[in-house]
Steps between C-alpha positions, in 0.01 A plus 500: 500500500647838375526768760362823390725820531354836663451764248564864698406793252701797578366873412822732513606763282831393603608180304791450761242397823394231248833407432620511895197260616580222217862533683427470834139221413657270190246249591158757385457580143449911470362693274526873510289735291575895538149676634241453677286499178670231327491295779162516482458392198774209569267397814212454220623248314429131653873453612485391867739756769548425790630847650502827372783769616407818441681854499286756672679784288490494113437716252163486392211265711733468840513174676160676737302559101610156419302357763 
């Protein structure tokens, strides 16, 4: 039986926090989209996440408009 691996979404306008977290967590798959709005529309589709990180300030809809 296959083990499933978490899925963590990240919304940063700063690719780097995506790149720190698959670093320092090897074991989660990440994806990182830059804005609250595109993350949106990421969280749409019928992919299953597990966790979403968000940044509270972004250009555009903030992490608060994002929720």
């Amino acid at each position: 039986m296959a083990i499933r691996v978490a899925e963590i979404l990240v919304i940063d306008d700063d690719p780097r926090i995506k790149e720190s977290l698959e670093l320092s967590f090897p074991e989660y798959k990440f994806h990182s989209v830059p804005s609250g709005e595109t993350g949106l529309k990421f969280l749409e589709k019928s992919r299953i996440i597990d966790l979403v990180i968000l940044d509270y300030k972004m250009t555009g809809a903030n992490g608060i408009g994002t929720l």
